[in-house]
LUMLUM-755025 format. One record per residue: residue in one letter; x, y, z of N, C-alpha, C, O in turn. Coordinates in steps of 0.05 Angstrom, whole numbers, padded with zeros to 5 digits, always signed. Example, Ala and Ser with C-alpha at 12.3 -4.5 7.8 and 13.67 -1.06 7.14 Angstrom:
A+00264-00114+00156+00246-00090+00156+00264-00066+00156+00285-00066+00169 S+00257-00045+00142+00273-00021+00143+00258+00001+00157+00268+00023+00161 
***
This chain:
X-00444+00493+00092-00448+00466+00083-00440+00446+00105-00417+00446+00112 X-00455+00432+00113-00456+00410+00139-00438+00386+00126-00443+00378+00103 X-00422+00378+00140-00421+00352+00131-00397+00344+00104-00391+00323+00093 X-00387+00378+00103-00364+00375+00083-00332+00388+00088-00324+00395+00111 X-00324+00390+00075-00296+00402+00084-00272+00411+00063-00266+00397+00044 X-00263+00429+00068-00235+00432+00047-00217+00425+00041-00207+00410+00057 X-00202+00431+00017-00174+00399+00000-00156+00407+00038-00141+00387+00042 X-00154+00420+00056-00132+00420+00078-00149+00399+00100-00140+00379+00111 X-00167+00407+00100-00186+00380+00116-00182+00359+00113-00169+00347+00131 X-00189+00343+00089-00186+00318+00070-00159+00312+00074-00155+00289+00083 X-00137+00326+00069-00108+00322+00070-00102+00317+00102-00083+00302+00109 X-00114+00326+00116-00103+00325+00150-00106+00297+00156-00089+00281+00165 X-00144+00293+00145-00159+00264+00148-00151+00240+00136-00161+00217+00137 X-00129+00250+00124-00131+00220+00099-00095+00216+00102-00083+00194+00103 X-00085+00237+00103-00047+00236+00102-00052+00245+00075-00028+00248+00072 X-00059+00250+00058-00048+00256+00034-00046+00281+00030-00058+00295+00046 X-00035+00292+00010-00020+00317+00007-00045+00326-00003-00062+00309-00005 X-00053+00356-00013-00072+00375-00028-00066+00363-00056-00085+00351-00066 X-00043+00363-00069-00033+00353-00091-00034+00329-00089-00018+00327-00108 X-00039+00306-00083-00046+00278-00081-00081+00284-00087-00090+00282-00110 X-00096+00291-00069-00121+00283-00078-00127+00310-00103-00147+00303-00115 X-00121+00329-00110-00121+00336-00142-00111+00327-00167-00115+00334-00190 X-00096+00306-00155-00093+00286-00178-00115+00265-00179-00128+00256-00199 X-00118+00259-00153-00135+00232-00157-00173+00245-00169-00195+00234-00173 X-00163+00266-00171-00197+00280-00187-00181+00277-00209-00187+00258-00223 X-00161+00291-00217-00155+00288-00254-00158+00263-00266-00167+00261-00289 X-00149+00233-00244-00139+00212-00251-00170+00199-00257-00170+00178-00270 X-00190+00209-00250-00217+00193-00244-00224+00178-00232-00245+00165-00232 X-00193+00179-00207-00216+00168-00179-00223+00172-00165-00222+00155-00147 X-00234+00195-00161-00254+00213-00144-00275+00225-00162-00270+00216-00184 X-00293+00240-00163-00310+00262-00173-00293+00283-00169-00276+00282-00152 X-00295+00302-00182-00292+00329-00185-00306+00341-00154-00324+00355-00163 X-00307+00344-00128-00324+00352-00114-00336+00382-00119-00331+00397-00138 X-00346+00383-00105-00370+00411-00100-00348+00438-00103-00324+00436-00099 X-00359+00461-00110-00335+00478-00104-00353+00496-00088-00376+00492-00095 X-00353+00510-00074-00357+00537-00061-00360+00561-00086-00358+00557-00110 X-00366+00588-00071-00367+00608-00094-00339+00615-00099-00336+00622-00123 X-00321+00614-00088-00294+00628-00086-00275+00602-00099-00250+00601-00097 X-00294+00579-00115-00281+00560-00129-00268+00540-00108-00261+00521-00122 X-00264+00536-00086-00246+00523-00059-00275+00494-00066-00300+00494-00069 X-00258+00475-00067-00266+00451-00068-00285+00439-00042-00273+00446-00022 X-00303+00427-00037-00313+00417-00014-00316+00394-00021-00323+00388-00044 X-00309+00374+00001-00308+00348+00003-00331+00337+00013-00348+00353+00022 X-00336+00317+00013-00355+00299+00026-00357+00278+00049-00334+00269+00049 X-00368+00267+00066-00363+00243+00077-00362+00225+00048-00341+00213+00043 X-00378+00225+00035-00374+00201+00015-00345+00200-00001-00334+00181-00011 X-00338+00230+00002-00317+00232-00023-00296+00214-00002-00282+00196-00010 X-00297+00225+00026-00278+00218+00046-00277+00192+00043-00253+00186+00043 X-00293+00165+00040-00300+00141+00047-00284+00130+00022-00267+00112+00023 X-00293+00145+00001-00287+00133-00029-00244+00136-00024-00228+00118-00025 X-00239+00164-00019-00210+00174-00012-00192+00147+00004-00170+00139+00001 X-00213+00140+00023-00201+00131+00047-00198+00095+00030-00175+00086+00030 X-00215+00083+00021-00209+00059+00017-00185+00058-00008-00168+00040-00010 X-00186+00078-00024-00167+00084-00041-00139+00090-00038-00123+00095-00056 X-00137+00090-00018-00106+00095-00002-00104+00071+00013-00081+00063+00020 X-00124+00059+00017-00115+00028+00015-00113+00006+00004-00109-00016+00016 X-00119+00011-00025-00117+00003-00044-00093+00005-00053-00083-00012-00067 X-00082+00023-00046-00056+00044-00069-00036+00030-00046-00015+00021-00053 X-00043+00029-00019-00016+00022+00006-00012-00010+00002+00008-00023+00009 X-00027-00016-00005-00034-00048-00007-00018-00058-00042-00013-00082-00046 X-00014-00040-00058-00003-00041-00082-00019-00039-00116-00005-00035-00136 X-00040-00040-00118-00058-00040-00130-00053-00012-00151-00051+00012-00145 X-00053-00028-00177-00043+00003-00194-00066+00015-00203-00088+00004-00205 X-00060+00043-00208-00070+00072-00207-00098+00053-00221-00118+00049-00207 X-00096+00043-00249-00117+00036-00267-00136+00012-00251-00160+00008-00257 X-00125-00002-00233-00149-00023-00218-00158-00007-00200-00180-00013-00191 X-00143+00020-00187-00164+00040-00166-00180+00051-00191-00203+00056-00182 X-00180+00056-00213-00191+00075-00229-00220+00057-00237-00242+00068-00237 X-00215+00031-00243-00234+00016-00247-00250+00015-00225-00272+00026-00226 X-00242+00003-00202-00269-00003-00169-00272+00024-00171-00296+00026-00166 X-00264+00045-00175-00280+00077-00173-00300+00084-00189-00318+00097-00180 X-00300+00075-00216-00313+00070-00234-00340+00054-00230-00363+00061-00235 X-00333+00032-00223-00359+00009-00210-00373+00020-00191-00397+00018-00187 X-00354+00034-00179-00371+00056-00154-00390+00072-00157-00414+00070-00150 X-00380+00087-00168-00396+00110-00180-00415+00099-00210-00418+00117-00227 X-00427+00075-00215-00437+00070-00236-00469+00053-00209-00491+00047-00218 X-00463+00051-00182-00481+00043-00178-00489+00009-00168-00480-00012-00176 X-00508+00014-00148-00519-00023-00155-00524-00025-00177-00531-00009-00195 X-00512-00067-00177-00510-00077-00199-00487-00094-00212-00491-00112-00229 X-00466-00085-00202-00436-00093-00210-00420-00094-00179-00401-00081-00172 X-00430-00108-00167-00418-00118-00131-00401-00135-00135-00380-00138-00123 X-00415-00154-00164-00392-00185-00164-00372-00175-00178-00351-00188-00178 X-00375-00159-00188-00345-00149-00199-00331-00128-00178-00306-00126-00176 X-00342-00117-00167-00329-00103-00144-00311-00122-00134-00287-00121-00136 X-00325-00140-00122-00318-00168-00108-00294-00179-00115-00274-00180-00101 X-00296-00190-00141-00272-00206-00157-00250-00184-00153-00231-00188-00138 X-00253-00156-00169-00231-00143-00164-00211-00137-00148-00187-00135-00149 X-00230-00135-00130-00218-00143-00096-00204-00164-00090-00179-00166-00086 X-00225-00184-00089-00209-00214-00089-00188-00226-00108-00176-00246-00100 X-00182-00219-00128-00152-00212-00144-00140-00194-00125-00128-00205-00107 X-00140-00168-00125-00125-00156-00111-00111-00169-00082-00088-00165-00075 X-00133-00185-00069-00117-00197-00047-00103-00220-00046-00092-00227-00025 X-00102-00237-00072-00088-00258-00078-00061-00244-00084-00040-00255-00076 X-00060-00218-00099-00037-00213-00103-00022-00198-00084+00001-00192-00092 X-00029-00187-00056-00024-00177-00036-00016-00198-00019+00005-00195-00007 X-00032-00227-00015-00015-00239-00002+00006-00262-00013+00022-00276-00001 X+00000-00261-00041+00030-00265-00060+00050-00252-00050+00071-00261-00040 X+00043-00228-00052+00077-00211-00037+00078-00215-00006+00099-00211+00005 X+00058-00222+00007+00066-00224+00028+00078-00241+00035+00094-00234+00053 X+00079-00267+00029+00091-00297+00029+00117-00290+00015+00136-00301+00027 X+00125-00275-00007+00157-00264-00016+00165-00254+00010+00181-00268+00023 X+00156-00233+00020+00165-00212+00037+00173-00230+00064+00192-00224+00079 X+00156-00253+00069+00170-00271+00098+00189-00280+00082+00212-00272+00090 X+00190-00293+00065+00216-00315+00047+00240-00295+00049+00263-00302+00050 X+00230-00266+00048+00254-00250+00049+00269-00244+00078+00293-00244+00084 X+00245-00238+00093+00249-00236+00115+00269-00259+00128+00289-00256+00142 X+00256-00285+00118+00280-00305+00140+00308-00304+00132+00326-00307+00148 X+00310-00300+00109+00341-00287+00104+00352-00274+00116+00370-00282+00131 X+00344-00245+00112+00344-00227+00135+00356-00239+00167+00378-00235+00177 X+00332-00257+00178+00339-00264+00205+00365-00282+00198+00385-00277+00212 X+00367-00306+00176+00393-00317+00176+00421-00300+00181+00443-00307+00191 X+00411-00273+00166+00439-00270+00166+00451-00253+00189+00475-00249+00191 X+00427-00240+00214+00421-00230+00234+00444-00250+00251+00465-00247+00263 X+00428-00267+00246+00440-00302+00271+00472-00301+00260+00490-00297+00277 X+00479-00304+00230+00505-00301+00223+00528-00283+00237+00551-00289+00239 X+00518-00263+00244+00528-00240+00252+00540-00246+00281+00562-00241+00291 X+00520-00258+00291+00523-00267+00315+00550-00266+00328+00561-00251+00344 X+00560-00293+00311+00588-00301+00331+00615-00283+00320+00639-00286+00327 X+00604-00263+00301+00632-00242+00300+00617-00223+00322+00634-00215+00338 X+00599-00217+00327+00606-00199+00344+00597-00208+00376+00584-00192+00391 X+00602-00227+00382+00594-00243+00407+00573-00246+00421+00570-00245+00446 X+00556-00249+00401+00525-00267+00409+00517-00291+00400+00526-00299+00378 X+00504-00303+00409+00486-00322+00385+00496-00343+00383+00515-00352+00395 X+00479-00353+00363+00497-00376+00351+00524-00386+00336+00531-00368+00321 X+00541-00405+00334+00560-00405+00320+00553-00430+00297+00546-00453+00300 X+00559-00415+00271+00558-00419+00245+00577-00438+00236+00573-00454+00218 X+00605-00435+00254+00627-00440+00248+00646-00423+00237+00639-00400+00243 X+00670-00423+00220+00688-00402+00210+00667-00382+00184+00659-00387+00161 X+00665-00358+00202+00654-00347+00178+00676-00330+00161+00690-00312+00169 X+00676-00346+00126+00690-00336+00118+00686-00303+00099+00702-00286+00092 X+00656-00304+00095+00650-00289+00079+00614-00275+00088+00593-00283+00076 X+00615-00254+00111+00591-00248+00125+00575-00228+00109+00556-00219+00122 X+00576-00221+00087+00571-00212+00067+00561-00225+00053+00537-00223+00054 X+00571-00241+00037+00554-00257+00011+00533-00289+00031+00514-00303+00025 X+00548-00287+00051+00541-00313+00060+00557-00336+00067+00552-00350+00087 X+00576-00341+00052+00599-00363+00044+00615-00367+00064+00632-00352+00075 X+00607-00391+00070+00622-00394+00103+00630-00427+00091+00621-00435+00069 X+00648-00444+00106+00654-00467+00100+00639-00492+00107+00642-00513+00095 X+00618-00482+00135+00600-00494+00144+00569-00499+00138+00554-00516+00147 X+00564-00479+00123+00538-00477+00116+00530-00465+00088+00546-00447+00081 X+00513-00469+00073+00503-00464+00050+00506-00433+00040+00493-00417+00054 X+00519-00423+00019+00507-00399+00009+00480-00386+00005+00462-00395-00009 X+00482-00360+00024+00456-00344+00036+00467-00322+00029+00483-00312+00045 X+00464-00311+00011+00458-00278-00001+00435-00264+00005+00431-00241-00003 
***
């Protein structure tokens, strides 16, 4: 068979475990692929394409049931693009929702990096830091 490959193939190609993409056939978002005579599963480029955006779906945060749905739209065919679309485009409003948390978190992070500083003799000085832990210094605002 040209053009296909086994669950150790797929797993090499994708990072996911043998047990990762046999779930994602139980879960319904993949097809069941082809089997051989000896029952051994064969993959597809297509299955690979479908695998591959679905792990970036799943790395990106998107739960099991909104991969289950665009898999669904998938495999149903032209016809339903604008809902492909929207799904997507939700999905990335809420991806870069967290991403805008994740800097807000981040500069904390660097605040309290800079805090660190003048106990261990770099950087800037904060003034008396009384509390490098919670934040609580006499000079500057509480930063947890």
């Amino acid at each position: 068979m040209t053009g296909s490959y086994v669950i150790a193939e797929v797993a090499a190609r994708t990072g996911l475990t043998a047990h990762t993409l046999r779930y994602y056939e139980r879960a319904g978002l993949i097809e069941p692929p082809a089997r051989e005579w000896n029952g051994h599963r064969r993959y597809t480029e297509g299955d690979l394409g479908m695998i591959t955006i679905l792990t970036k779906l799943r790395a990106t945060g998107m739960p099991i049931e909104g991969m289950r749905r665009y898999a669904a739209l998938c495999r149903q065919g032209p016809g339903n693009e604008a809902e492909r679309r929207a799904l997507l485009i939700e999905h990335r409003e809420q991806v870069l929702s967290r991403l805008d948390q994740l800097q807000a978190d981040l500069a904390v992070v660097d605040l309290k990096i800079e805090m660190y500083a003048p106990a261990t003799g770099s950087g800037a000085d904060f003034g008396r830091m009384e509390d490098l832990c919670s934040g609580a210094q006499s000079s500057q605002p509480l930063v947890t």
